[in-house]
N, CA, C and O atoms as a MOPAC input file, in Angstrom:
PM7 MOZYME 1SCF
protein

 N     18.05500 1    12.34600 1   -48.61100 1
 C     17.73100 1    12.22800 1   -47.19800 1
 C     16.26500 1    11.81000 1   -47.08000 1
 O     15.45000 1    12.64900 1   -47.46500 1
 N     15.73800 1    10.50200 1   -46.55200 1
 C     14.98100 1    10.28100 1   -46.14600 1
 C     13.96900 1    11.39300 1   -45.54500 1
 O     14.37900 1    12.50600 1   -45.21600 1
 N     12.50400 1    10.97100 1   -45.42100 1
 C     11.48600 1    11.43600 1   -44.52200 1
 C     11.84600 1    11.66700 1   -43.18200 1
 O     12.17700 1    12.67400 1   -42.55600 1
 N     11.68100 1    10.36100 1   -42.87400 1
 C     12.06000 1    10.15200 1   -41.17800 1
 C     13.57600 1    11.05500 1   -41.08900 1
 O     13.47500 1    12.20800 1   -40.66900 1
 N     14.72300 1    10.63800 1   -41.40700 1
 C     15.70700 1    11.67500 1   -41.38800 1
 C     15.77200 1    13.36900 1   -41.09800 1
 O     16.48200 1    14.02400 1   -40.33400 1
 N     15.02200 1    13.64800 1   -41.77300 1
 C     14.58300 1    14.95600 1   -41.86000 1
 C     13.86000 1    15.40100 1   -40.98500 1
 O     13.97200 1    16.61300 1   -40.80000 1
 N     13.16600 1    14.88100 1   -40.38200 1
 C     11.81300 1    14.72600 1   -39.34300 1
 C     12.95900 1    14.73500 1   -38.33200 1
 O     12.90800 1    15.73600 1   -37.61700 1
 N     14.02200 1    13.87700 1   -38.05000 1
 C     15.05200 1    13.73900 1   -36.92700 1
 C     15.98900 1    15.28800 1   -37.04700 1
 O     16.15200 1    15.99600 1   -36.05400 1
 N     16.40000 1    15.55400 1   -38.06000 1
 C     16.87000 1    16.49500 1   -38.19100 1
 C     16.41800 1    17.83100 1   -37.43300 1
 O     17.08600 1    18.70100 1   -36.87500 1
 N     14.88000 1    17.65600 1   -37.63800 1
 C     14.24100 1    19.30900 1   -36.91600 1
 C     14.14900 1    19.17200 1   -35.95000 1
 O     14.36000 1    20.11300 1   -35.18500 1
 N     13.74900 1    17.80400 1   -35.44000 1
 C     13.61700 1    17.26100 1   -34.14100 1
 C     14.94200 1    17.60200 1   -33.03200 1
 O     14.78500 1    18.12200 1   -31.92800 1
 N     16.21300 1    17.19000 1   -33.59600 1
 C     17.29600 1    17.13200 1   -33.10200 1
 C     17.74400 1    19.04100 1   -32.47800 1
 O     18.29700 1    19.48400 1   -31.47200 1
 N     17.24600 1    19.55600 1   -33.49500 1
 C     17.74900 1    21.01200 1   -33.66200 1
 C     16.89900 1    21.87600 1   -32.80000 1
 O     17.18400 1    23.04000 1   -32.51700 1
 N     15.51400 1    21.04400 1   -32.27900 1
 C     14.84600 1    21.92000 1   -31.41100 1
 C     13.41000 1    22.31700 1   -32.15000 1
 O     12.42300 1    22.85200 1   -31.64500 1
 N     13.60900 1    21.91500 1   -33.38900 1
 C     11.98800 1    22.58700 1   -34.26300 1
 C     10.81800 1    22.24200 1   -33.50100 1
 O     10.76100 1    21.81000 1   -32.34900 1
 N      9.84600 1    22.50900 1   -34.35700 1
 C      8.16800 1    21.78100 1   -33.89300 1
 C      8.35900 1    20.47300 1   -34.74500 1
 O      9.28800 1    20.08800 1   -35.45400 1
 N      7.04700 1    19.89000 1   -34.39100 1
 C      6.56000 1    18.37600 1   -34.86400 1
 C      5.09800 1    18.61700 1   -34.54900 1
 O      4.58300 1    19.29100 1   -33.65700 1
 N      4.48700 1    17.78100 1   -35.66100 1
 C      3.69200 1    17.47300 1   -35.29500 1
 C      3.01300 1    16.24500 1   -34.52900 1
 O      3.80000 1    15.30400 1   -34.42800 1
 N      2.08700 1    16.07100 1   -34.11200 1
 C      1.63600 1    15.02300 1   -32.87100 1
 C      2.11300 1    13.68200 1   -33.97100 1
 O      3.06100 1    12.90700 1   -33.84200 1
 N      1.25500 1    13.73900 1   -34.87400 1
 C      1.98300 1    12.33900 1   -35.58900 1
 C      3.29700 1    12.30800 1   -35.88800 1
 O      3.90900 1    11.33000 1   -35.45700 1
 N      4.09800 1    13.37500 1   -36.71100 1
 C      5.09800 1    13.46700 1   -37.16500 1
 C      5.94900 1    12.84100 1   -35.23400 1
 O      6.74600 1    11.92100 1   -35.05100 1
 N      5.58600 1    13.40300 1   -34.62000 1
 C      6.40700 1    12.98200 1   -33.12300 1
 C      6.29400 1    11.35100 1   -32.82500 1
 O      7.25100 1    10.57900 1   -32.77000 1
 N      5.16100 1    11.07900 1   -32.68200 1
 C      4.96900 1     9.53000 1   -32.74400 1
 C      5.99000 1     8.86900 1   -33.54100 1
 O      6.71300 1     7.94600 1   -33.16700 1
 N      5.97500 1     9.46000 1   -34.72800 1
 C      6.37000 1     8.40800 1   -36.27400 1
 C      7.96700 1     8.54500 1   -35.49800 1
 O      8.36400 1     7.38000 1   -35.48400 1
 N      9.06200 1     9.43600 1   -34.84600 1
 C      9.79200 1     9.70900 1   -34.77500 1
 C     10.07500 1     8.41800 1   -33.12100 1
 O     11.09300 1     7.74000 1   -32.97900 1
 N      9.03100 1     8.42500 1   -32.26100 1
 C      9.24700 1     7.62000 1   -31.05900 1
 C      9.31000 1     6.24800 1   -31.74800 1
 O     10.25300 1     5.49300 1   -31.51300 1
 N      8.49100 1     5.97000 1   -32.45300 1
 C      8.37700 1     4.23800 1   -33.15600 1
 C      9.84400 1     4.46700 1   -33.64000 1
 O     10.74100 1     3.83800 1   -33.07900 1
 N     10.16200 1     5.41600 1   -34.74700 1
 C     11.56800 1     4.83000 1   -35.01700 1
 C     12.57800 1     4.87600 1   -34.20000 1
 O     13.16200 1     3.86400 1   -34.59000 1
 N     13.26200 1     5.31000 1   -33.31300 1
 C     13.94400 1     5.40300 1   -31.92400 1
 C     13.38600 1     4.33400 1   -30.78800 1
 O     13.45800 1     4.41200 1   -29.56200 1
 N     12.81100 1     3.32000 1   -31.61800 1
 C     12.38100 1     1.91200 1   -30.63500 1
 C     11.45000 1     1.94000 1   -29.66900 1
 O     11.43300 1     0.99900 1   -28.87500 1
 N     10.54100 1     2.95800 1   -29.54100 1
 C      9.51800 1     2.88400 1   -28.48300 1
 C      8.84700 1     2.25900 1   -29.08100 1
 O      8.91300 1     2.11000 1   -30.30100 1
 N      7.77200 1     1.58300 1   -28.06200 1
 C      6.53600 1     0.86700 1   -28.90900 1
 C      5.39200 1     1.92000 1   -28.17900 1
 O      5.49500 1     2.95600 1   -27.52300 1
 N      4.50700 1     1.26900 1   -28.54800 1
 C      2.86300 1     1.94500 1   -28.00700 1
 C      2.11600 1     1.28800 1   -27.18000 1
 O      1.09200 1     0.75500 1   -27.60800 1
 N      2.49500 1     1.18300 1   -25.74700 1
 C      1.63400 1     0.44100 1   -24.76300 1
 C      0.30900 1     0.37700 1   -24.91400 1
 O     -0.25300 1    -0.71500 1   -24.99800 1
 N     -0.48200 1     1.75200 1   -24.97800 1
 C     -1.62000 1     1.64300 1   -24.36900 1
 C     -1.96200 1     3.38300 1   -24.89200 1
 O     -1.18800 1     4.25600 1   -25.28500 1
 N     -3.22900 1     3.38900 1   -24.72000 1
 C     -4.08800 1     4.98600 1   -25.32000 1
 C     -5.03700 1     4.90400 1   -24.33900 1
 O     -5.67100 1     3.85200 1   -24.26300 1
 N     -5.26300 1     5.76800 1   -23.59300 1
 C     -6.18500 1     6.16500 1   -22.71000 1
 C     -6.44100 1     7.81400 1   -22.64900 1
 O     -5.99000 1     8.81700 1   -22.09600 1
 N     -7.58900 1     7.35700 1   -23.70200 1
 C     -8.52500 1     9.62400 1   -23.83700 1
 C     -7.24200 1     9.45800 1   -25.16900 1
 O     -6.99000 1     8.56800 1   -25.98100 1
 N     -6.45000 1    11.25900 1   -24.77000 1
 C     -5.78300 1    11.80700 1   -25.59300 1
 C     -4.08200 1    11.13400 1   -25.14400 1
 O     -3.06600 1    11.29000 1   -25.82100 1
 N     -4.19400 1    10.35100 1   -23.77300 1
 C     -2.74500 1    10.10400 1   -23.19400 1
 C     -2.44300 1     8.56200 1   -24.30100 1
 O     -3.18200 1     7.58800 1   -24.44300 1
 N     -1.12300 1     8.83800 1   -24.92500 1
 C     -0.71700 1     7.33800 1   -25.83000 1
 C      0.43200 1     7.40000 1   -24.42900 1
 O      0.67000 1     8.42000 1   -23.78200 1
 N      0.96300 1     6.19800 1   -24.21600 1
 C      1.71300 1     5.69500 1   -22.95000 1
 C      2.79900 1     4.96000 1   -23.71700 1
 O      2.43400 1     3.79500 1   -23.56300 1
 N      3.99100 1     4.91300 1   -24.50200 1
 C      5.03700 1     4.85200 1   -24.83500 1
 C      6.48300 1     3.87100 1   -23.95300 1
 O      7.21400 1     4.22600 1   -23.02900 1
 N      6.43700 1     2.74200 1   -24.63500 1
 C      7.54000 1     2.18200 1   -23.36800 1
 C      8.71900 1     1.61400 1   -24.95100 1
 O      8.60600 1     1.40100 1   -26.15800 1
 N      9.73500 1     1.60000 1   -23.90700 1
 C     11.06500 1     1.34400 1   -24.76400 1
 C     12.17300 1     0.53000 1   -23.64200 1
 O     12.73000 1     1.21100 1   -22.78100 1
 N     12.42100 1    -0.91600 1   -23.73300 1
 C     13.49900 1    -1.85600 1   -23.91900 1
 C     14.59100 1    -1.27800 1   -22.83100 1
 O     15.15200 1    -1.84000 1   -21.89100 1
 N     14.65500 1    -0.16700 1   -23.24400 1
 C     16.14200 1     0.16800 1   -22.31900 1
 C     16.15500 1     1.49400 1   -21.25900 1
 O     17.05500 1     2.01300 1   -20.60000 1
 N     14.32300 1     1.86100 1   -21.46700 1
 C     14.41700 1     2.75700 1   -19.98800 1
 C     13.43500 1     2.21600 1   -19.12400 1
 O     12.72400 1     1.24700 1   -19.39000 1
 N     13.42000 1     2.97000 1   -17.93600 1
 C     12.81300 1     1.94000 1   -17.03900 1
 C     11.02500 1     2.08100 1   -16.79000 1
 O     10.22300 1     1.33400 1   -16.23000 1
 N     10.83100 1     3.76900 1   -17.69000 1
 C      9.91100 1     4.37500 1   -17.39800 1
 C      9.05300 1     4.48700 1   -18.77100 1
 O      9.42900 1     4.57900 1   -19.94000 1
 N      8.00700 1     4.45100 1   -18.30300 1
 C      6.87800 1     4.53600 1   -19.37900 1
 C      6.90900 1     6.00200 1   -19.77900 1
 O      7.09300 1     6.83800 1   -18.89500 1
 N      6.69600 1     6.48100 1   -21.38600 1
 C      6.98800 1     7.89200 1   -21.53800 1
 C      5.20200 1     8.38900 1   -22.25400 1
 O      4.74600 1     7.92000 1   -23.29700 1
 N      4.67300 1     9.13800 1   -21.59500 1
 C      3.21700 1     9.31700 1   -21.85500 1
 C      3.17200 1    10.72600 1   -22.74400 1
 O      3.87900 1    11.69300 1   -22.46200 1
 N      2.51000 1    10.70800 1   -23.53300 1
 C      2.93700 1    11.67700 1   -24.74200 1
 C      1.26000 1    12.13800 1   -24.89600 1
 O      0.39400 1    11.26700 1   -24.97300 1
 N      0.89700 1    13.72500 1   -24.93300 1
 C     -0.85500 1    14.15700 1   -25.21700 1
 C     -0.05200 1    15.09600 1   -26.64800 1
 O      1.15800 1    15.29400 1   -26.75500 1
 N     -0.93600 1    15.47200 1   -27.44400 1
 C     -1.37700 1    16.40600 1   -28.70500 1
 C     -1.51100 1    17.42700 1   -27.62600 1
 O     -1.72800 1    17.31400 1   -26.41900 1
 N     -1.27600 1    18.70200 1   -28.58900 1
 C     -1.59600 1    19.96100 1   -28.58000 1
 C     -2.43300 1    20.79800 1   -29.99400 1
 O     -2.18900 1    21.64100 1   -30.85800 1
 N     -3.57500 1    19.88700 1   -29.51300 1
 C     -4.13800 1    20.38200 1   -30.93500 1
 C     -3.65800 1    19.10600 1   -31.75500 1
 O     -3.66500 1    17.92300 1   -31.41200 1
 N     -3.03600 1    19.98700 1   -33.52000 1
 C     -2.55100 1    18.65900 1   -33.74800 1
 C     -1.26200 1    18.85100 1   -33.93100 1
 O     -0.64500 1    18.39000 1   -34.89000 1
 N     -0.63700 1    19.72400 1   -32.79100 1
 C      1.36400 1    19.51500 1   -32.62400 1
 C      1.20600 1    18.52700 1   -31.63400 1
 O      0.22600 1    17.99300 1   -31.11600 1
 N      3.08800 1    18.36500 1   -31.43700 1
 C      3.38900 1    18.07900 1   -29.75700 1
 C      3.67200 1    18.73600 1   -29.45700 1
 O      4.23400 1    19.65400 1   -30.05500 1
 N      3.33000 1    18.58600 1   -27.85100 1
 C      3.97100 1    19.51600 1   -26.90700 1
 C      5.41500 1    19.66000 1   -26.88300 1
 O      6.18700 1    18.70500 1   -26.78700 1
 N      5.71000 1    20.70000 1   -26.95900 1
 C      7.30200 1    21.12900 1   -26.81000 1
 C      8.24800 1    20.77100 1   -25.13900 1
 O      9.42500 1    20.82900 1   -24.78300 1
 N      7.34700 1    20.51600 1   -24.69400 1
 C      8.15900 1    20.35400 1   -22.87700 1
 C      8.02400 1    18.46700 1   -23.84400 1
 O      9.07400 1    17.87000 1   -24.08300 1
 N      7.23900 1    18.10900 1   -24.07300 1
 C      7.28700 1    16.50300 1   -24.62700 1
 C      8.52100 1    16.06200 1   -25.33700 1
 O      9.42000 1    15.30900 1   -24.96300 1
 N      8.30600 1    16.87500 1   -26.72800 1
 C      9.87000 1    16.98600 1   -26.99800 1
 C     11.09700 1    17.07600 1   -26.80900 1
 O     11.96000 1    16.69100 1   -27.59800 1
 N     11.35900 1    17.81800 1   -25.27900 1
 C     12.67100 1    18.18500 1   -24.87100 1
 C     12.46900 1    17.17200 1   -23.89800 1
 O     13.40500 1    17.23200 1   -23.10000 1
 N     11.71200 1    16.31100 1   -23.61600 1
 C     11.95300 1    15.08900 1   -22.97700 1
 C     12.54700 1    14.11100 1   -23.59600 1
 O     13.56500 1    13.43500 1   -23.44600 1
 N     11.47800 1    14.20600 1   -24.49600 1
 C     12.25700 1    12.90300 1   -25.80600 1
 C     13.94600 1    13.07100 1   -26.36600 1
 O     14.77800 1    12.17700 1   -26.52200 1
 N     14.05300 1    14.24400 1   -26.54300 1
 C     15.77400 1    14.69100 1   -26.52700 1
 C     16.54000 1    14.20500 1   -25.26400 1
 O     17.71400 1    13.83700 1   -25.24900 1
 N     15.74500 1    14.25800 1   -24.28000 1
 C     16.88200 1    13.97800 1   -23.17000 1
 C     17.00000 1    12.67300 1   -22.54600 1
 O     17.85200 1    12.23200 1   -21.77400 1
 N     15.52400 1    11.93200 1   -23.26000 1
 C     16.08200 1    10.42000 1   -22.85800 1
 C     16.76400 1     9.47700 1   -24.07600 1
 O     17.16400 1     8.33100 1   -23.86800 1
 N     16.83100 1    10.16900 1   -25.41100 1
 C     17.08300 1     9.93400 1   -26.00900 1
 C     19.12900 1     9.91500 1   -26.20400 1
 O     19.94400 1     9.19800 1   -26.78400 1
 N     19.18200 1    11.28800 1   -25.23600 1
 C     20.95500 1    11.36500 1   -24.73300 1
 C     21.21500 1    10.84100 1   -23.96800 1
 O     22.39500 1    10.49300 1   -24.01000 1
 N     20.26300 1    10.28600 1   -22.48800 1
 C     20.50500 1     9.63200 1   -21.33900 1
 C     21.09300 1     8.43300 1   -21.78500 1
 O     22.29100 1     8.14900 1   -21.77000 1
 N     19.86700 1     7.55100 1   -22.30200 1
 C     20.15100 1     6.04200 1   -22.90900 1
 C     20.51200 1     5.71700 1   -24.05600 1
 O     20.05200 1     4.65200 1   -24.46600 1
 N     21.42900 1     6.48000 1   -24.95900 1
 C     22.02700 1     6.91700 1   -25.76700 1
 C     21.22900 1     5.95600 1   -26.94900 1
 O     21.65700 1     4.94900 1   -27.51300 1
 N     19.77900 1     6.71800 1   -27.12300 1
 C     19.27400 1     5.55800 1   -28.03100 1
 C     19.03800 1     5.81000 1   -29.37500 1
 O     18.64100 1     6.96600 1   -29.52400 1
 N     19.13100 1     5.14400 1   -30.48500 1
 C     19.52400 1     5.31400 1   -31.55100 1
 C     18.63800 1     4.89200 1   -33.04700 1
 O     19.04800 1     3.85100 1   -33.55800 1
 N     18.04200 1     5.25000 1   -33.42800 1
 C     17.06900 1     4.75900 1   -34.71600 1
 C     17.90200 1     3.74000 1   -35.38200 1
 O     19.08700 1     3.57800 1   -35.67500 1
 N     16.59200 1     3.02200 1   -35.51400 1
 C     16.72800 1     1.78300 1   -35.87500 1
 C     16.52600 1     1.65500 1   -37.15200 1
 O     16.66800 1     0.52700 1   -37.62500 1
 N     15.99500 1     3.21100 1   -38.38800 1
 C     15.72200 1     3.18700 1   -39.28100 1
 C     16.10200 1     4.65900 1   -40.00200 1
 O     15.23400 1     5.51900 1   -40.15000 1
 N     17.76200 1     4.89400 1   -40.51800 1
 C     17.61100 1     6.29200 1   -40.56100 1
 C     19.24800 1     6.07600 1   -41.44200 1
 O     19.85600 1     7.05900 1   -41.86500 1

């Protein structure tokens, strides 16, 4: 099992991430990286309509961030492109 895999795995199940480990996980699930302004990275992806703005907690992610990323990830049923 892959890195990234595994990283999806904890992700999927509800674990922590870290701020990069979360990023590395949005790039593979097809977001790109608009724009960085301060600590805000601004996140856009192809098939939703909305820009997804992602801050560190320290050096995790935020967990309300995460359970976003889970739920647009079920909305627009979107799928890694590398896994």
């Amino acid at each position: 099992m892959s890195r990234i895999a595994k990283l999806n795995l904890r992700f999927l199940t509800g674990g922590s991430l870290t701020f990069a480990e979360f990023r590395l996980l949005l790039e593979a699930y097809g977001w790109t990286l608009d724009r960085v302004g301060g600590s805000h990275h601004v996140y856009r992806h192809p098939l939703t309509a909305r820009p997804f703005p992602v801050t560190p907690d320290g050096k995790d992610a935020r967990r309300y961030q995460l359970k976003q990323a889970r739920d647009m990830i079920e909305l627009f049923g979107l799928r890694m492109d590398d896994a």
